[in-house]
N, C-alpha and C positions, 0 to 999 in steps of 0.2 A: 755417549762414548762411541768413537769410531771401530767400529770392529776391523783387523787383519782381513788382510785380499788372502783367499786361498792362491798356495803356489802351483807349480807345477809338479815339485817333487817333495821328497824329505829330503832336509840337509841334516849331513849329520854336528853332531852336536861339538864341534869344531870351531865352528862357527862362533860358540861362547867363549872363545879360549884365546889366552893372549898369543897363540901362536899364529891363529886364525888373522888375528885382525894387523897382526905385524906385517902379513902378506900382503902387499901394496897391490898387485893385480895391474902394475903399470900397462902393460900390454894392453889393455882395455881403454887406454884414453883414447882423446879421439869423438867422434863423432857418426852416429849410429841412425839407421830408417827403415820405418817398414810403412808401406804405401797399400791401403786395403780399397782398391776399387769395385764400389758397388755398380758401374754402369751410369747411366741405364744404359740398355742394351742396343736400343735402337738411334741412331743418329748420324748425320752424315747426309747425303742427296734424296730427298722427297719428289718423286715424280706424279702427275696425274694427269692420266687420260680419259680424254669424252669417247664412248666406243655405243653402237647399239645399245648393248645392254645398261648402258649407265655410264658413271666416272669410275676405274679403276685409278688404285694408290699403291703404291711401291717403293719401299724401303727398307735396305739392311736385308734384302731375300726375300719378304713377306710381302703380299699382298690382302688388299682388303677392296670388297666393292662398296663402294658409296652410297648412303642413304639421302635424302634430300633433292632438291633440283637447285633453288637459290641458295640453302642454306645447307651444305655439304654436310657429310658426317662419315669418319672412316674409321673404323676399332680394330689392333692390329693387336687382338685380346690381349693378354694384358702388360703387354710392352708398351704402349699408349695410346694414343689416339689423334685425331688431327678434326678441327671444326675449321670452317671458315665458307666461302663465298666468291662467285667470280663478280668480279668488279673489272668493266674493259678487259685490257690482256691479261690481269693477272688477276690471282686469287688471294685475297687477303683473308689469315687466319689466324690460329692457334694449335702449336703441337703439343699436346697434353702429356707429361710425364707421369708415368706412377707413381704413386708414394712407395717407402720400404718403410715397413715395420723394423723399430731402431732395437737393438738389444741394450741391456744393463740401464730402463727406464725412458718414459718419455724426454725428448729433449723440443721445446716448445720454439724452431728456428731449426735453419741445419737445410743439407740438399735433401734428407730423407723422405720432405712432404713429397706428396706432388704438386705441379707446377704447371702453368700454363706461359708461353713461351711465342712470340708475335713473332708470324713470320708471313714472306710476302714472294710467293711462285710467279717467278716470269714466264711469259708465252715463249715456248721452245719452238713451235710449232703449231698447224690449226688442230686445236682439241688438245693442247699437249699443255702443259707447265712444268714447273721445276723449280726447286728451294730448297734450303741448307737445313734442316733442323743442325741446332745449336745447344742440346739442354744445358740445365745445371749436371755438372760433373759430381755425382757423389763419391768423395773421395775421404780417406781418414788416415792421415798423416801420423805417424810417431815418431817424433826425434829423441833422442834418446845423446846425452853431450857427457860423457866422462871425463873429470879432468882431476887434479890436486887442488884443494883449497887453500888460502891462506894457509892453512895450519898443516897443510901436507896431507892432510886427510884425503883418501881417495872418496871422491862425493860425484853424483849422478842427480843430471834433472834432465826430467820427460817433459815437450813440448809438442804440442798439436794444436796448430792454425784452425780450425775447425771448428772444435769443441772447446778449446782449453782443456783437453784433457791429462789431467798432470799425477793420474794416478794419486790424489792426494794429497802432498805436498809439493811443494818448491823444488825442495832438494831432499836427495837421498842418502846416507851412507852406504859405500860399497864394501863387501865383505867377497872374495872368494875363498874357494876350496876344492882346487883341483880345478873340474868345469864346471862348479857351481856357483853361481853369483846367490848374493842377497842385496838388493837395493830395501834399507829398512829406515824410518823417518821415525821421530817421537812427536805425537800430536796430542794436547791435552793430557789427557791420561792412560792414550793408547799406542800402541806401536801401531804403525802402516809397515807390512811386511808384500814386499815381489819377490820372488821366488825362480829365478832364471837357469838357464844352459847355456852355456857355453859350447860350440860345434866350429869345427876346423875347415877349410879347405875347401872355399873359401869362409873368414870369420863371418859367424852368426849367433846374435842372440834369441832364444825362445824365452817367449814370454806371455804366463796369461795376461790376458787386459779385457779387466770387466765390460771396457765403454765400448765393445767390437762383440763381446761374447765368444771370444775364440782367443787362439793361441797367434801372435806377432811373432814372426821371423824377421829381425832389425840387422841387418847388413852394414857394415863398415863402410862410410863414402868415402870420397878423396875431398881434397880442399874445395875443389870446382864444384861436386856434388852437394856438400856441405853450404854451399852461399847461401842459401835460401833461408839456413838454420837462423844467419844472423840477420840484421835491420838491410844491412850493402854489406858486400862482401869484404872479408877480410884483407886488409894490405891495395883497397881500392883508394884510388886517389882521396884526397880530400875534396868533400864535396864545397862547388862555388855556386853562388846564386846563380840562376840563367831565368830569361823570359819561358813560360810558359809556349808549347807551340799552339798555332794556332789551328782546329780543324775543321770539320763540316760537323761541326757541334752546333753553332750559332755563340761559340763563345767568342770575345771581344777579348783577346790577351793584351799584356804592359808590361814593362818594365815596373818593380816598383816603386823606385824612384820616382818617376811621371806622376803616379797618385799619390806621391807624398810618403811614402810607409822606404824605411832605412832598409837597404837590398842586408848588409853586413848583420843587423840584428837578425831578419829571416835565415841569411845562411846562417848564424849561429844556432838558430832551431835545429832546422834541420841536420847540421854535425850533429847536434847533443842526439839527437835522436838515428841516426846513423851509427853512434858509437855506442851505445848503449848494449846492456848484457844482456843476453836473453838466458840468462844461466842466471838472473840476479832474483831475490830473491825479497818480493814478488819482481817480477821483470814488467818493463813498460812496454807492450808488444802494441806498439802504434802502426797501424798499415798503411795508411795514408794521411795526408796533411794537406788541403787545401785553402787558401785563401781569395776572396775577390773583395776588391776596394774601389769603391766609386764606379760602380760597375762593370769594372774588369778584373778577369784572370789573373793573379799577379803570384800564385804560389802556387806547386802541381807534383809533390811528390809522394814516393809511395817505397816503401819499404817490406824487406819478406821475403820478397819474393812476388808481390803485386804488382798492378800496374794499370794504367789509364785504360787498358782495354777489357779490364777484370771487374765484373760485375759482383760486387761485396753484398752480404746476408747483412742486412738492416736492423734485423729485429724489430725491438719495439718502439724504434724511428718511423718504421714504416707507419706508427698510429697516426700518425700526424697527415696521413694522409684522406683522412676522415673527415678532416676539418677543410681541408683542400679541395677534394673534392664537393663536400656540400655548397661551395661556393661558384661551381662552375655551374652553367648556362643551362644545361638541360638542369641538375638539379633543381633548380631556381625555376624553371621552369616547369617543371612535374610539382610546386609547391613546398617544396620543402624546406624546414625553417629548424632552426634550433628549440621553437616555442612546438613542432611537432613530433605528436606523440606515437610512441612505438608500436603498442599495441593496437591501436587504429591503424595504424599502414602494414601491421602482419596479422591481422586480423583470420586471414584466411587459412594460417598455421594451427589454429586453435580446431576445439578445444581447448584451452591450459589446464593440466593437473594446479597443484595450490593456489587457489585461486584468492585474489586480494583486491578491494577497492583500488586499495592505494596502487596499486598495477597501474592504472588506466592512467594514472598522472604523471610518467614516467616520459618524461622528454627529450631529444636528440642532444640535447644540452646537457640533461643529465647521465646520459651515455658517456659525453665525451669528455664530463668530468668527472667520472666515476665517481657521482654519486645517484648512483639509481635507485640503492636500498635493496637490491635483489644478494641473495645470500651467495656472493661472488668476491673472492681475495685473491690475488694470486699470489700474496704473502702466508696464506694460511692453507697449508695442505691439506685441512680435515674440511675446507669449505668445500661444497659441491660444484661451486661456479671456477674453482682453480682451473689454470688454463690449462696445468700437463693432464689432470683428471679428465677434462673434459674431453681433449683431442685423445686419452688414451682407451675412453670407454669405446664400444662399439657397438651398443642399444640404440642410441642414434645416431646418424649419421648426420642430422642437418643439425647444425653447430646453435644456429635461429632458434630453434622450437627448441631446443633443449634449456638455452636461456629462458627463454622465455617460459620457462616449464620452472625454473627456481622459485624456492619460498620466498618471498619478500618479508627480509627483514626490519626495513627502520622507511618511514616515509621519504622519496623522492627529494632530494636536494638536503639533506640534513645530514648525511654520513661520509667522509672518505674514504674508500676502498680502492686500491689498484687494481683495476680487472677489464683483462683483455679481451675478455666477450663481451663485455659490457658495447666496447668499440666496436668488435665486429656486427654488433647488431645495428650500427649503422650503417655497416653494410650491407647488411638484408635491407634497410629503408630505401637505400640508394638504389639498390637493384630490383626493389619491388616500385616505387615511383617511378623509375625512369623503364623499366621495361626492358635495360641491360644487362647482362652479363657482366658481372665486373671489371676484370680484364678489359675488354672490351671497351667501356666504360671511361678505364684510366686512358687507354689508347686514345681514343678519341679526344680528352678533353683535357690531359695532359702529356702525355707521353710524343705522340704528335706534334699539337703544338709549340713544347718546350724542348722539340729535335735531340729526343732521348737515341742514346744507340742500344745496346743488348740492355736488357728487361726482361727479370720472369714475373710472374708473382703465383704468390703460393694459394693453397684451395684448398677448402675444407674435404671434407672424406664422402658428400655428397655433391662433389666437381663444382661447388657453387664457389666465388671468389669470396677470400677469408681476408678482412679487413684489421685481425688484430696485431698485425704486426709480423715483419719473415721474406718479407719481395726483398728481393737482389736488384741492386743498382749499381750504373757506374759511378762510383765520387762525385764527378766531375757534372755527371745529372740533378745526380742530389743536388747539390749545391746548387743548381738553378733555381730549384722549391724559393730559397734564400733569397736571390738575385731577385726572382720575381716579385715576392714580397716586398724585398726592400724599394721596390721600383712600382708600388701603388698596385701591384695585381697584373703586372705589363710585363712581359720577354718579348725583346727584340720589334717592338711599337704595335707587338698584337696581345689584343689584351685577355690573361685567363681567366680572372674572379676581380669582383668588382674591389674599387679603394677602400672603400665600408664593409668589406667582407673581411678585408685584410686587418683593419684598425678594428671591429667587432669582436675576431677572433683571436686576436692577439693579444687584447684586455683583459685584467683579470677577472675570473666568474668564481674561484673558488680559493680558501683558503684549505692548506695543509697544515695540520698543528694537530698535536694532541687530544684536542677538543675535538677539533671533525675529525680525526680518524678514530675516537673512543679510547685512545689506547695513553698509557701511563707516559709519562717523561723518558722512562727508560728505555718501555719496549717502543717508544715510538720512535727513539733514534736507531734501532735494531733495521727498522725496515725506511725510514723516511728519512726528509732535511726540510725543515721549517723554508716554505713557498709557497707561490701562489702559480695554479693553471686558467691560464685561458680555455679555450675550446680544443681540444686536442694539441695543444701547444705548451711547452713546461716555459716559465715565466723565471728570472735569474737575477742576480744582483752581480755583476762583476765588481771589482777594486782594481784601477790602474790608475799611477800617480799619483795618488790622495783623493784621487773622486771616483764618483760609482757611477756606474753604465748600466743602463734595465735592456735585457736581452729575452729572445723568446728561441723557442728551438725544439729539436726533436731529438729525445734520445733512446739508443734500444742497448740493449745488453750487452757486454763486451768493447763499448767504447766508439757506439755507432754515433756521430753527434752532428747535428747540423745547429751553428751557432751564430742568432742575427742580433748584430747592434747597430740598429738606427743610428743614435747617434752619432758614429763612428762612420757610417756607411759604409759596413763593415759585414761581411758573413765568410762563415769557417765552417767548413766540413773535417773530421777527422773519423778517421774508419780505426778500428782495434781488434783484437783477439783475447781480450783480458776478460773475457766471458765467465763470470760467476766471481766476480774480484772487483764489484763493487768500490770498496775501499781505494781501489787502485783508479780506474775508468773517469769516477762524479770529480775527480781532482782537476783532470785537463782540463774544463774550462776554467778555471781561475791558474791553472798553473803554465799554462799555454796562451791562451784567448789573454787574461787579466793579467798578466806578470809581463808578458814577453810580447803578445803581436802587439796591443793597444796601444803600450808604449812605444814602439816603434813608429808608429803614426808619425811625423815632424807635424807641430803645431804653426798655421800662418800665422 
């Protein structure tokens, strides 16, 4: 049973009374915000100079002097930090952001981690450089849309890009009294009660809100202010197909006509999703929509308030990158294999408390198909390997050895469990064989080569890079993963991971079903859908036309999806905000991808 959000005040007991609710409170429609920026603090122009004493670093007023000769190191206590190295004129590096400690519960994604953030100081001058730090913006939005329902009823929903955080329900009933608002929902068998003020001159609403820890001040916008509330703005043209533009991405745009796919069926995506409520209840909060077919660009929109130059939170898309990377050149080359095992390559983290035979069998493959057997769910809150538990304790810091420190419950390949360290612990393997820093790592062997633009990725709480899922990417990057793939392991005639790495990992290795995850018919449709994974890759069945399409892809929470059909030569990225709504998110590819683009194809 959900328990009532404490309010702000007492209301009085009016509120129960038909005189209470006859009050329409019209004056309160409209469209409401309150913007709570966490920073971080530091950002904006990076200077470093070579001086006697060393490299001095300066940013935002603060300075810091330099550890290292090749390998830099500058701490601007604890506003961040910056690594990196002179390479020729300039110094290529990393500007490290803080984490914040999130209120009202771990949230396992979000700008709150910290971040490491590629960035590249040109020579100003001799001994001189200069570069932009760029972080992730921690910010947390509340929209807040009053209007008449169908029924005349004065009703409220809370939206925030971010989190999803919706205060609990969809929609609200509104109640005033005097300057008292109540926004109250029936849920199961409980009320959800917000408890607000009213404040004049200029309107303002107060209001607690658990997922901030503090009190919201939401502000009345104008129409202009308000655009961002919905998909495009209100009373804006009708949207028509256009070629995608083309930039210093390495992407190849088209018309989509030229590959074959109907431009009229794509605009009609994009209208439905343009028009769409975000007051609806659940609402389809899609941020982006990309397409490429036969190797080109041919769809590139974004909605929100986004945009091709806005680097979107992954979540647990980013796992996929596990599998990605173990396929590239140094991996491959430090020996690593999906048949190697974990414990022999972190061997050196040991000791392990529960100690188990069955440990030692535990292999990269079984990582990246969650099933390792280590007592790790991230469907089950009371498991010790849960991902919010694990990033919210603070005993240990290294994410590795804490894994690796679970009791091992069922032998290696024989159980399925969703679990996010499971994967990040192929991240320790990656960064213990190859000698990298993750970050780092990605740069080098993807990011680089696939002419990524802004990229952070996120880090564990011992600064090491965190592989379970959380980097921010631009859409338009993402989608390259896909392109690449579709195109034998090759972007733009250089090649990243071999054709055998690509057709290996994209095969199925595991089934999902009641059976392997232990769990009944019923609860197993609570948390699963009957599929098969490859190696860090979810495996699909599309329906378009009367025939089925085998896709593979990456999805993380809130509607992050990166979506490839061979057959079709064919991959979709679609970014969302429907974070913790499930139900809503797993639908777009078959309601999107299998209904709407596939068809679209013209057949020769």
């Amino acid at each position: 049973m959900m328990r009532a959000f404490v309010g702000l005040l007492a209301l009085p007991a009016l509120f129960l009374s038909p005189q209470a609710r006859a009050q329409p409170g019209e004056s309160l429609i409209g469209v409401w915000r309150a913007v709570v920026d966490h920073g971080p603090k530091l950002h904006g122009r990076l200077v470093i100079r070579k001086s006697r004493i060393g490299y001095l670093a300066s940013v935002g007023g603060q300075r810091a002097l330099g550890t290292g000769s090749d390998d830099l190191r500058f701490a601007f206590g604890p506003d961040g930090s910056f690594r990196g190295r002179v390479e020729g004129h300039s110094i290529t590096g990393f500007w490290i952001q803080p984490s914040r400690a999130t209120e009202g519960g771990g949230d396992a994604g979000g700008a709150s981690q910290s971040f490491a953030t590629p960035m590249r100081l040109a020579e100003i001058g001799r001994g001189a450089w200069s570069g932009t730090i760029e972080p992730v913006r921690d910010r947390f939005t509340l929209w807040l849309s009053i209007f008449k329902d169908t029924d005349q009823t004065l009703t409220a929903a809370f939206r925030n890009p971010e989190r999803n955080s919706t205060g609990g329900a969809s929609r609200f009933q509104v109640l005033v009294a005097g300057n008292s608002i109540r926004f109250s929902a029936k849920r199961d068998q409980s009320t959800i009660v917000h408890d607000a003020q009213l404040l004049g001159n200029p309107d303002r609403i107060l209001v607690d809100w658990k997922d901030v820890g503090s009190t919201l001040e939401l502000e009345r916008v104008s129409a202009v202010g308000a655009a961002t509330f919905y998909p495009r703005a209100p009373g804006s043209a009708a949207y028509v197909y256009r070629r995608p533009p083309e930039l210093a991405d390495g992407w190849k745009t088209a018309n989509a006509s030229s590959t074959g796919l109907d431009e009229q069926l794509l605009q009609s995506i994009v209208r439905a999703i343009a028009q769409s409520d975000p007051t609806a209840r659940p609402p389809q909060l899609i941020h982006s929509l990309l397409v490429a077919h036969k190797g080109k660009l041919v769809l590139d929109e974004y909605f929100y308030g986004f945009d091709r130059t806005t680097p979107h939170d992954l979540r647990s898309a980013g796992k996929t990158f596990a599998s990605v990377l173990l396929g590239t050149a140094p991996a491959r080359s430090a020996g690593l294999s999906p048949q190697s095992r974990i414990y022999d390559l972190m061997r050196s983290l040991g000791p392990f408390p529960n100690p188990d035979p069955r440990k030692s069998e535990i292999t990269l493959a079984n990582l990246m198909t969650h099933t390792s057997g280590l007592a790790c769910n991230d469907n089950d809150d009371t498991s010790p390997g849960n991902e919010e538990t694990m990033q919210g304790q603070t005993a240990e810091p290294n994410w590795w050895r804490y894994t690796l420190d679970l009791p091992q419950l069922f032998r290696p390949g024989v159980r399925y469990a969703y679990c996010s360290a499971n994967m990040n612990l192929v991240g320790g393997a990656l960064t213990r064989a190859t000698g990298t820093w993750l970050p780092d790592l990605f740069r080098r062997t993807l990011a680089e080569p696939l002419q990524f633009g802004e990229w952070h990725w996120n880090l564990m709480a011992n600064g090491e890079g965190y592989l379970g899922g959380g980097a921010f990417l631009l859409p338009r990057d993402f989608l390259k993963i896909g392109q690449m793939y579709l195109d034998g392991g090759v972007w733009n005639g250089r090649r990243i991971v071999p054709a055998g790495w690509v057709r290996e990992s994209t095969r199925p290795h595991v089934e999902i079903n009641p059976e392997t995850t232990g769990l009944s018919d019923d609860e197993f449709g609570n948390f699963y859908l009957r599929a098969e994974d490859g190696l860090a890759w979810h495996l699909n069945i599309l329906k378009a036309g009367g025939r089925t399409y085998r896709t593979y892809g990456a999805t993380g929470n809130g509607g992050q999806l990166l979506i490839v059909v061979p057959e079709a030569d064919l991959a979709v990225v679609i970014t969302g905000g429907n974070f913790s709504q499930g139900g809503v998110w797993l639908r777009w590819a078959q309601q999107i991808v299998g209904d709407k683009i596939i068809p679209a194809i013209r057949q020769p």
